[in-house]
C-alpha positions as CSV (number, residue, x, y, z in Angstrom):
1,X,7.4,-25.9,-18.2
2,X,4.4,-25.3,-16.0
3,X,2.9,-28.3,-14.8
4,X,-1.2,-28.7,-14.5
5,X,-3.6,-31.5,-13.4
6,X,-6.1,-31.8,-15.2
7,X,-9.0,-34.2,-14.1
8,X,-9.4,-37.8,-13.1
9,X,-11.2,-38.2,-16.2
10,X,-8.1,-37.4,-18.5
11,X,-6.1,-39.4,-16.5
12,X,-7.8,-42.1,-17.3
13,X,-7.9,-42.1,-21.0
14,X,-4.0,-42.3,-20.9
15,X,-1.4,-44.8,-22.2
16,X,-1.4,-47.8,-20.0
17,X,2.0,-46.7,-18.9
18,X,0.8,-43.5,-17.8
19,X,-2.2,-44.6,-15.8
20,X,0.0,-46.8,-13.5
21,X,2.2,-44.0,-13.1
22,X,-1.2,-42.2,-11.9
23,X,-1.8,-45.2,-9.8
24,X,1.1,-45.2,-8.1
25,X,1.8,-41.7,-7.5
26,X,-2.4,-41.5,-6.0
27,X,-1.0,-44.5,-3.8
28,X,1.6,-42.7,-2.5
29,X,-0.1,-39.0,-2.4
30,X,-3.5,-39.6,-2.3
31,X,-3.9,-35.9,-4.4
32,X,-2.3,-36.7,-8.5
33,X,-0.4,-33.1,-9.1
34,X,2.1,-33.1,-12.1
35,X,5.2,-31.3,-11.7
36,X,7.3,-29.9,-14.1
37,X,10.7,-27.9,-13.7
38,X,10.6,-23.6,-13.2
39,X,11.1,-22.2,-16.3
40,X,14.3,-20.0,-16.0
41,X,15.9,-18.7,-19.0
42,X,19.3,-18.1,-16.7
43,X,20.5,-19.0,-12.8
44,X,20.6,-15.0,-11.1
45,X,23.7,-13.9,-9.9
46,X,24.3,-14.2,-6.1
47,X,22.2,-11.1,-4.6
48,X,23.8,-8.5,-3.1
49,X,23.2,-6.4,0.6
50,X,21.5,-3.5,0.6
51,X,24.0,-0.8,0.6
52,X,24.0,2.3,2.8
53,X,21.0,5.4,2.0
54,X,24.5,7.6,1.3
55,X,25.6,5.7,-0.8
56,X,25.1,5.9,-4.8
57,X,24.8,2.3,-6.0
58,X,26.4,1.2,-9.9
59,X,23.8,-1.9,-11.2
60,X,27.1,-3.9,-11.1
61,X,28.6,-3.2,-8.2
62,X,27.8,-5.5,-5.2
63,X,27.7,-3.6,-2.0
64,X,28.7,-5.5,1.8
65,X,27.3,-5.3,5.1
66,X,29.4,-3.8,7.5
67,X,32.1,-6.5,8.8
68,X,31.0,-9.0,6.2
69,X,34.1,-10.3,4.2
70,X,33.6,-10.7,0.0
71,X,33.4,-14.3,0.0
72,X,30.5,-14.6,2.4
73,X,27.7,-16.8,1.1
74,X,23.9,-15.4,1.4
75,X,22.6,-17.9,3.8
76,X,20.4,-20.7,1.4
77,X,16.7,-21.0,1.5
78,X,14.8,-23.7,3.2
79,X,13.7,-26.7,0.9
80,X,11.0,-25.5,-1.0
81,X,7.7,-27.3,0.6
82,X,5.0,-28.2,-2.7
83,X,2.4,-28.2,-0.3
84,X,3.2,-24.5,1.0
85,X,4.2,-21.5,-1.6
86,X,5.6,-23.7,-4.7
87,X,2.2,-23.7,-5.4
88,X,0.3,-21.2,-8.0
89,X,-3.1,-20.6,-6.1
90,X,-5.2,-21.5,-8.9
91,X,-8.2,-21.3,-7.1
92,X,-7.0,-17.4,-6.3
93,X,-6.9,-16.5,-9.5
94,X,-10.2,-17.7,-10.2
95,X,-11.7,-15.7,-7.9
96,X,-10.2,-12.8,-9.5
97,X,-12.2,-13.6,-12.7
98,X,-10.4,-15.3,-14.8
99,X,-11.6,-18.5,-16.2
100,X,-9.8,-19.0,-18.9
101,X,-6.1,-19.3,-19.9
102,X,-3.6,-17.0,-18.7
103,X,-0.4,-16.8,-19.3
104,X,1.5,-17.5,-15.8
105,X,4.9,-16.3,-14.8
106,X,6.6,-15.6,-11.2
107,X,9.5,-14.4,-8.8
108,X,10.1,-15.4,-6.0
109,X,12.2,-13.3,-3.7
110,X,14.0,-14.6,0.0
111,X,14.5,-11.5,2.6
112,X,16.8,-12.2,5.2
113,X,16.0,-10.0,8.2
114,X,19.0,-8.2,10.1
115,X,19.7,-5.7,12.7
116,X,22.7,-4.9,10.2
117,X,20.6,-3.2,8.0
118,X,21.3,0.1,6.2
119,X,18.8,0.9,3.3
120,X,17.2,-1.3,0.2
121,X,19.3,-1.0,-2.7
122,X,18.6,0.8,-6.1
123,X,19.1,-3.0,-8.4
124,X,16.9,-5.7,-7.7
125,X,19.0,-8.3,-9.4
126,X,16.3,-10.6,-11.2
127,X,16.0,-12.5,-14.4
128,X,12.6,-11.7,-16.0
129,X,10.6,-14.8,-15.7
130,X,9.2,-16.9,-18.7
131,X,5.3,-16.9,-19.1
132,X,3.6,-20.2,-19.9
133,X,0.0,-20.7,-20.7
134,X,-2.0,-22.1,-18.0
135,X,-6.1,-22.9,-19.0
136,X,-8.4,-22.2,-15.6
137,X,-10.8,-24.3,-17.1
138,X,-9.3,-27.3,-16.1
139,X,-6.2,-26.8,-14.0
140,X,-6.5,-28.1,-10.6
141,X,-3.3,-27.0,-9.7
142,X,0.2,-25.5,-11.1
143,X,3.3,-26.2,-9.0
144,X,7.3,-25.7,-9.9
145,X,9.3,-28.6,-8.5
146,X,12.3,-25.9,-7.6
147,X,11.4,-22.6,-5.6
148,X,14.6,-21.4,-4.9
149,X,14.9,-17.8,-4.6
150,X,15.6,-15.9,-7.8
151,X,16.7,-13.3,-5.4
152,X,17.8,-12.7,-1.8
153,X,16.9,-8.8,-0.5
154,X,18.0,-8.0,2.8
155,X,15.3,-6.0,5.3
156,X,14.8,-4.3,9.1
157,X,14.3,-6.8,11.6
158,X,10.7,-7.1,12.8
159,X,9.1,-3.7,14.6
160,X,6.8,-4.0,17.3
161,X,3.2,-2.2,16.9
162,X,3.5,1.2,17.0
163,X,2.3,3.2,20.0
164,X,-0.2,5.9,18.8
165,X,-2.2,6.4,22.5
166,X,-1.6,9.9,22.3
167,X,-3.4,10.5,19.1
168,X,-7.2,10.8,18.6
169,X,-9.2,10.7,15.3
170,X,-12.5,12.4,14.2
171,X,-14.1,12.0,10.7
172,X,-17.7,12.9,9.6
173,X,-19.4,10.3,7.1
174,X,-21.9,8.0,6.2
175,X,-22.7,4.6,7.7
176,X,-22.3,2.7,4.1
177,X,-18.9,4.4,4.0
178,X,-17.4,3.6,7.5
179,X,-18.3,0.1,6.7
180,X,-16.6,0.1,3.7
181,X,-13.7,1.8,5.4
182,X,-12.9,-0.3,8.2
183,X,-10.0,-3.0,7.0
184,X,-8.6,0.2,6.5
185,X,-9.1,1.8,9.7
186,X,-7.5,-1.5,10.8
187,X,-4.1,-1.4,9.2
188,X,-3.4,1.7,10.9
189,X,-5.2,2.5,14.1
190,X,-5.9,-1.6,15.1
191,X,-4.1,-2.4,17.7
192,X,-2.2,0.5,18.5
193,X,-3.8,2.4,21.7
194,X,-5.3,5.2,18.9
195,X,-8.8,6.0,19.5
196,X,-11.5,6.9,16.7
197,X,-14.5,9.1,16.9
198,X,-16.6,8.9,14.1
199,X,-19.7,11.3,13.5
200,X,-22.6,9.5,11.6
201,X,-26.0,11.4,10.7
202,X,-29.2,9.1,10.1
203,X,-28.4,6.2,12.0
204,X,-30.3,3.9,14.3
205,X,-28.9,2.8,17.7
206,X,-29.2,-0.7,17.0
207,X,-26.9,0.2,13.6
208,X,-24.3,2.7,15.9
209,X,-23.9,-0.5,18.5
210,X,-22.8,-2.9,15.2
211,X,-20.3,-0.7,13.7
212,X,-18.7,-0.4,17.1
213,X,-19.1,-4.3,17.5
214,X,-17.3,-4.3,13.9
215,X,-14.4,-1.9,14.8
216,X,-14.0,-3.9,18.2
217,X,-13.5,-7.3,15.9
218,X,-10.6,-5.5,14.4
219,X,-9.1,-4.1,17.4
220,X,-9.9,-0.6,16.7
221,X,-11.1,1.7,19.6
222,X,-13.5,3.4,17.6
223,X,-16.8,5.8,19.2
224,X,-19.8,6.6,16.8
225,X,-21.0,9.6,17.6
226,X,-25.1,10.0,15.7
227,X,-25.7,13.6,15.0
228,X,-28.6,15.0,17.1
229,X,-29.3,17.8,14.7
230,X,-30.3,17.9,11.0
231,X,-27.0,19.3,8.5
232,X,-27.1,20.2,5.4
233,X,-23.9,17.1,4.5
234,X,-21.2,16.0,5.9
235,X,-19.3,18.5,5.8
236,X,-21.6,20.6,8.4
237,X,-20.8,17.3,10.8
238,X,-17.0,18.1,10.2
239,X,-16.3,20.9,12.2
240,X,-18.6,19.3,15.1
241,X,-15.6,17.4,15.6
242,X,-13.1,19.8,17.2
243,X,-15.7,19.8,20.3
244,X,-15.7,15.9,19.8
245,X,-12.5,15.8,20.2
246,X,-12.1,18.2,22.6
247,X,-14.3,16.5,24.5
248,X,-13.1,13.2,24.4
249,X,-9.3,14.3,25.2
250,X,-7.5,12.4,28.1
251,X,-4.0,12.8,29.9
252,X,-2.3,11.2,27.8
253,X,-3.9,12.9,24.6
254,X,-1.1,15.5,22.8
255,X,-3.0,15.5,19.0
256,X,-6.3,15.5,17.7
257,X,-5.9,14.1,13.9
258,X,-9.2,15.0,11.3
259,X,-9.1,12.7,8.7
260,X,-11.9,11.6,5.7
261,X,-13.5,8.3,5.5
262,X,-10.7,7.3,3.0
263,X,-7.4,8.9,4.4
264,X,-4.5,5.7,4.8
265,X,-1.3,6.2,6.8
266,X,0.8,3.3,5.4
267,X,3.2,3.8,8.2
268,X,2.1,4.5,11.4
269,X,5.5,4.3,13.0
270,X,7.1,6.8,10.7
271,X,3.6,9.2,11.2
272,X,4.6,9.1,15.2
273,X,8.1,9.8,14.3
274,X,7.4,12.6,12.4
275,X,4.6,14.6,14.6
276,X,6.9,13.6,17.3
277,X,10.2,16.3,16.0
278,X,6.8,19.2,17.2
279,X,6.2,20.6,19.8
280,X,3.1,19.3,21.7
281,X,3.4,21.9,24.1
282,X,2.8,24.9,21.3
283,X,0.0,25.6,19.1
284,X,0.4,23.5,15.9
285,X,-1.9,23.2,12.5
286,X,-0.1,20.7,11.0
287,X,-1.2,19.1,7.5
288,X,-1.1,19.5,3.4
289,X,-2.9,21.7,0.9
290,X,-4.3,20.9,-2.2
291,X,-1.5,19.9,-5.3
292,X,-3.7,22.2,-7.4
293,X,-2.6,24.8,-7.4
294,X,-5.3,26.1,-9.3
295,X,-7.6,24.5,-6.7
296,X,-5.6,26.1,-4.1
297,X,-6.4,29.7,-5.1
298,X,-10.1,28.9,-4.9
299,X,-9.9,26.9,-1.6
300,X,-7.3,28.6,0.1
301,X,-3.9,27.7,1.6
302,X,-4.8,25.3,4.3
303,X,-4.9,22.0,5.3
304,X,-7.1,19.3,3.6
305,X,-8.9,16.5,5.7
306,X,-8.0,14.0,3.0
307,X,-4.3,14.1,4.2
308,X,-5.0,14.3,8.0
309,X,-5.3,17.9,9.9
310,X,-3.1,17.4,12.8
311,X,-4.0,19.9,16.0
312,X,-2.1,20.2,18.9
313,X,-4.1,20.3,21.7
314,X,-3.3,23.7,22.6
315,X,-4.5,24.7,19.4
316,X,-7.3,22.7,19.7
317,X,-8.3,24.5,22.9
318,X,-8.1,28.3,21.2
319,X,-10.4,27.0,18.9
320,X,-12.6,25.3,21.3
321,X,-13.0,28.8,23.2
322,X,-14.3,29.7,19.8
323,X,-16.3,26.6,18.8
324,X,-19.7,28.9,18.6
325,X,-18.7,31.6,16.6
326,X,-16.8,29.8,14.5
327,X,-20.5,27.2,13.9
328,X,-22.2,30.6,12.0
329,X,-19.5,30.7,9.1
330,X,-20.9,30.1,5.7
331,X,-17.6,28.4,5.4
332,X,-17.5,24.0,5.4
333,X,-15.7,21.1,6.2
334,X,-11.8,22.0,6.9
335,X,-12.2,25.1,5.2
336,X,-14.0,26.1,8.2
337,X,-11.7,24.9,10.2
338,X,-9.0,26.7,8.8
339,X,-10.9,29.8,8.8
340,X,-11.3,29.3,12.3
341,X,-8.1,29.5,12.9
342,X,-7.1,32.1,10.9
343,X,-9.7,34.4,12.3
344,X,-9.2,33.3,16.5
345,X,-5.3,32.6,16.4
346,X,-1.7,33.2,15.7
347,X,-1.1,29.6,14.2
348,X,-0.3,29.3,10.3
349,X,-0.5,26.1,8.3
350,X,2.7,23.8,8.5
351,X,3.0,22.0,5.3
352,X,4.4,18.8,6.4
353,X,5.8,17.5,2.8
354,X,4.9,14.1,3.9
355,X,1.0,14.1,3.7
356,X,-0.5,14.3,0.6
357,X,-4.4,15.5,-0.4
358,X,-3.5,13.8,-3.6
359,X,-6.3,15.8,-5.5
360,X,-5.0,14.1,-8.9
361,X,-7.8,12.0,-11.0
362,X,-8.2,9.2,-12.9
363,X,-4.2,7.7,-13.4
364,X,-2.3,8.1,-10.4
365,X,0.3,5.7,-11.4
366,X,2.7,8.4,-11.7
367,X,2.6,9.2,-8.2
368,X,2.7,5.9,-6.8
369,X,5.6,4.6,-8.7
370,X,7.7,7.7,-8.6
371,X,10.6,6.2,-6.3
372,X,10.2,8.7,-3.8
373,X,10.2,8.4,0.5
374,X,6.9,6.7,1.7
375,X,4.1,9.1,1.6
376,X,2.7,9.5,5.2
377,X,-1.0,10.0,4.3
378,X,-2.7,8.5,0.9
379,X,-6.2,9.9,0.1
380,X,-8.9,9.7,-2.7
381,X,-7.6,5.8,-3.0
382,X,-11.1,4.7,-3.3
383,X,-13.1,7.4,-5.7
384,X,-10.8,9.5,-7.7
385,X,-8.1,6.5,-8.3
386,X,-9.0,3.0,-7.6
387,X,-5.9,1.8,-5.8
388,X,-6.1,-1.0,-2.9
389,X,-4.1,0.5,-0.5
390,X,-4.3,-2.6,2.7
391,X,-3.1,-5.3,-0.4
392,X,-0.3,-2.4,-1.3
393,X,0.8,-2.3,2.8
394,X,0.6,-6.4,3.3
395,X,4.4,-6.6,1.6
396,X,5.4,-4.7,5.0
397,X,5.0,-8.0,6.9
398,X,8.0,-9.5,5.4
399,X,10.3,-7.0,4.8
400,X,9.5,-3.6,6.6
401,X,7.4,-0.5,6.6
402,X,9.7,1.1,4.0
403,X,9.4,-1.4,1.7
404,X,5.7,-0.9,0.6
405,X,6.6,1.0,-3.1
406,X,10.1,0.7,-2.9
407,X,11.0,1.0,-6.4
408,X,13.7,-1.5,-7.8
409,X,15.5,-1.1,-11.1
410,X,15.3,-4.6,-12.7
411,X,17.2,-3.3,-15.7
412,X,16.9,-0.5,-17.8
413,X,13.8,-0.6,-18.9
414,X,11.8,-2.8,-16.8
415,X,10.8,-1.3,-12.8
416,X,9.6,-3.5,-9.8
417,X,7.4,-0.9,-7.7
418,X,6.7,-3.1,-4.3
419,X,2.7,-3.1,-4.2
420,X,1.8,-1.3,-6.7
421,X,3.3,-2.3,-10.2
422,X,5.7,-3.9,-12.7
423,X,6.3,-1.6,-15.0
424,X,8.1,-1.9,-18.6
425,X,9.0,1.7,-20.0
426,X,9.0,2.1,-23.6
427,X,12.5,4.0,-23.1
428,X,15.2,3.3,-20.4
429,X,14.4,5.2,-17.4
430,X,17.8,7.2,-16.4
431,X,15.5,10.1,-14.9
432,X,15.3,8.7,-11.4
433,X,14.3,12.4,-10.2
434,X,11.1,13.4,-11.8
435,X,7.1,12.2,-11.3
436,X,5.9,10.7,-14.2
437,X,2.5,13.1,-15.1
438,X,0.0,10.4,-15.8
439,X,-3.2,12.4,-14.0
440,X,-5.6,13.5,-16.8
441,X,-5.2,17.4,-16.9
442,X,-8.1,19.9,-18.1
443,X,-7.5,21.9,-21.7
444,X,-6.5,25.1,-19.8
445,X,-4.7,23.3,-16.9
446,X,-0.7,23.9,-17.0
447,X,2.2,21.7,-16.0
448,X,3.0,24.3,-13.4
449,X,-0.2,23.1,-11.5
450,X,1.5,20.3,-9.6
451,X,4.9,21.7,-10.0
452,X,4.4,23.4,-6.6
453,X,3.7,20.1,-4.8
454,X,4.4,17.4,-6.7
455,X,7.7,18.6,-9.0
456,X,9.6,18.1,-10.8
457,X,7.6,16.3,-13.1
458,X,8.1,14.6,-16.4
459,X,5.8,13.6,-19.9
460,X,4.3,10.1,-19.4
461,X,5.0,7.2,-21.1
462,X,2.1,6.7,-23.7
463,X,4.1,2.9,-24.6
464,X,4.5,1.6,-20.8
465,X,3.2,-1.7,-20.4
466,X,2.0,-1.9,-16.7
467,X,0.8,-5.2,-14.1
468,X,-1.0,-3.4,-11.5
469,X,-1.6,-5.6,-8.3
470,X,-4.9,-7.2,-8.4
471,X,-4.3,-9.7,-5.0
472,X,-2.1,-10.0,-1.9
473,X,-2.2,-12.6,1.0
474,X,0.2,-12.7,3.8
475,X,0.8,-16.6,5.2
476,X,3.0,-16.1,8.5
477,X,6.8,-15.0,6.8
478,X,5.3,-15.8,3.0
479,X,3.2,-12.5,1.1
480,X,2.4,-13.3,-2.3
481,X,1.4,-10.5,-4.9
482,X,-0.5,-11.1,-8.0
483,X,0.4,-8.1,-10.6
484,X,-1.9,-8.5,-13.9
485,X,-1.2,-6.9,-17.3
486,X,-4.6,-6.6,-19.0
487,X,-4.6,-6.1,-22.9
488,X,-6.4,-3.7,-24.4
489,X,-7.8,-6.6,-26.8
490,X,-10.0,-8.9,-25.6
491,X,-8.5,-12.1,-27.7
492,X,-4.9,-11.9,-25.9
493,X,-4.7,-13.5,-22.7
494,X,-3.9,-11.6,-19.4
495,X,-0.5,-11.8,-18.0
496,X,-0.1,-12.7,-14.5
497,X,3.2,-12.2,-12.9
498,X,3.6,-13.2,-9.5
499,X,5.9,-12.4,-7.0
500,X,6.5,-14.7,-3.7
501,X,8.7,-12.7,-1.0
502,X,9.5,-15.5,2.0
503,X,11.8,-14.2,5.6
504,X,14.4,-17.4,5.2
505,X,16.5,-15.8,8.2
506,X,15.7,-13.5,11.5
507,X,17.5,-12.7,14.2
């Protein structure tokens, strides 16, 4: 069972065995914590290496790295500290609002880093954990006396930042919202030689000088930029930002990126790899349209800011040339950008298949655990779905880029989706192919909709049971997730499953 301290006052009212057990253990610890055994229904079987991306992987079958002979043993994990992750942060959970008992169950999950590596594998091979009941009332702490790895994973070895220099961002907001925005900003542009120009109306100078300070305390290079003319909204500010950018170009500069306030790239690395197979040198409009498609035949066929407009920069000169004419159109935002375009050049929309508007309300769970490549652009993240995307990306730390909602088949019917979910579907899920349609849709909307972008697509599952991911902390080669399952009545406690991923091995 789970073990919890209560108080020194319970302690005291023991048997007068038990309170010189206290004694001596507060002798010898100076901090009482009782420990009990992990509850494990059954030992897992020895975990397997992650075979190859061609390769079609059975649940059984146990795939090798390359020169590694059958009877290699997985090397074994540290001895678990109780000081370190054996721990349940109590304290944590707490802060997440619940005061009260919870029912408490956990993986934990070693990932052995090595240049060997090919791709994850389909089968996470994981026991489902037993739940015990834990009251936050009086719990100091909760600890397992063994925190051996219920699984081993193997992952990339460790990247070094990514180099985004020759990119420069422009987005048009408001000062509450480039505040909010900034962790953010810093998962993706700190650090990595990107620069940020961000066009604010109705600010002071004293207020554009701190959000700079802010960005600087994150390591992101960002400019505000106060609008010296009165606009209508934001959107008016939008275009202003291909002379911004223009502007603000330098040598080394080869794309100008126009984002919104709440646009994430969970992987910059793979975003630089994948503007990097265009051309530079040629005129490029590079981005995503709506997945509306009813949307799309009011708004047009052209990129959305929400999943990044990327302009080369000799693009971004023909427009330039046209900056004034192109100010007069009743058009807004990147509609007016596009229309720009479409009026002054030659260059068409490139749908790059890898950004995504995500113009989908409400449920997006469908979209985020559909098992598919890492999306290069999230948007709407913060308004039309509430999904924390920087606690999503923090499981990247210990295992990779690609491993932020890597889906893992625990068995049939139960689905690890890394950052996002654990989900239980009511049916075994042998459809591996389809999105799950969980969006709410309008009376006269049809399927076909989202079958353009987003296909194919599937009913969803009115009797999943879902833990979303409520927390995330990353301690050095230790990220722990806390995924909740909240029932719809308000006598059953919440479930919280929590998984512990730990890098036992590097090269």
């Amino acid at each position: 069972m789970l073990a919890v301290r209560p108080s020194m006052r319970y302690l005291l009212v023991g048997s007068v065995f038990l309170s010189a057990c206290v004694f001596f253990f507060l002798l010898n610890t100076g901090d009482p914590i009782v420990v009990a055994e992990r509850p494990i229904s059954e030992p897992s079987e020895p975990p397997s290496p992650a075979p190859s991306a061609s390769s079609t992987p059975e649940p059984s079958s146990t795939p090798l790295l390359p020169d590694q002979k059958p009877d290699v043993n997985i090397p074994p994990a540290p001895p678990p500290n109780l000081d370190d992750h054996c721990n349940v942060n109590v304290e944590q959970l707490r802060e997440l609002g619940y005061n009260r008992s919870i029912e408490y169950g956990r993986w934990d999950i070693a990932v052995v880093r090595t240049p060997d590596f090919q791709d994850f594998s389909l089968d996470l091979n994981l026991t489902l954990p037993t739940f015990e009941p834990v009251n936050l009332d009086i719990a100091a702490e909760v600890a397992f006396e063994h925190c051996s790895p219920d699984a081993t994973i193997y992952a990339p070895p460790r990247q070094p930042r990514a180099d985004a220099s020759h990119m420069i961002f422009g987005f048009a907001t408001s000062k509450e919202r480039v505040i909010a925005s900034l962790e953010a900003f810093q998962y993706w542009a700190g650090g990595n030689g990107a620069r940020m120009f961000g066009c604010i109306d109705g600010i002071t100078e004293p207020e554009r000088e701190q959000i700079e300070q802010m960005g600087r305390d994150r390591d992101i290079q960002l400019t505000i930029i106060h609008s010296t003319k009165w606009v209508f909204d934001v959107q008016d500010m939008y275009f202003s930002l291909i002379k911004i950018l223009w502007d603000n170009r330098d040598e080394n500069t080869k794309w100008a990126v126009i984002i919104d306030d709440d646009t994430f790239f969970p992987s910059m690395r793979n975003l630089i790899k994948r503007i990097a197979t265009y051309d530079d040198s040629e005129p490029h409009y590079i981005g995503a349209p709506t997945e509306d498609f009813d949307q799309m035949r009011t708004m047009w066929f052209m990129g959305y800011g929400g999943a990044g407009v990327f302009l080369s920069m000799p693009l971004l000169e023909q427009i330039n040339e046209h900056y004034e004419d192109c100010s007069f159109s009743m058009s807004y935002g990147d509609r007016r950008v596009a229309e720009c375009i479409y009026k002054y050049t030659t260059t068409k929309l490139t749908w790059d298949r890898g950004l995504f508007q995500l113009d989908i309300k409400n449920n997006a769970d469908g979209f985020y655990e559909a098992g598919r490549p890492l999306p290069l652009s999230l948007h709407h993240w913060k308004s039309w779905t509430n999904v924390d995307v920087v606690r999503q990306a923090m499981v990247a730390e210990v295992c990779g880029d690609d491993c932020q909602l890597r889906r893992w088949r625990i068995n049939d019917h139960w689905w690890l989706i890394n950052g996002y979910s654990i989900v239980q579907y009511s049916k075994p899920l042998t459809d591996l192919l389809s999105m799950e349609q969980t969006w709410a849709l309008g009376p006269m909307v049809e399927d076909f909709n989202y079958g353009h972008s987003l296909g194919p697509l599937r009913e969803a599952d009115s009797g999943k049971v879902s833990y979303r991911l409520k927390s995330a902390t990353v301690d050095g080669n230790i990220v722990r997730q806390i995924y909740v399952h909240d029932p719809s009545l308000e006598e059953l406690p919440r479930r919280v499953w929590e998984v512990v991923w730990t890098v036992i091995e590097e090269p």
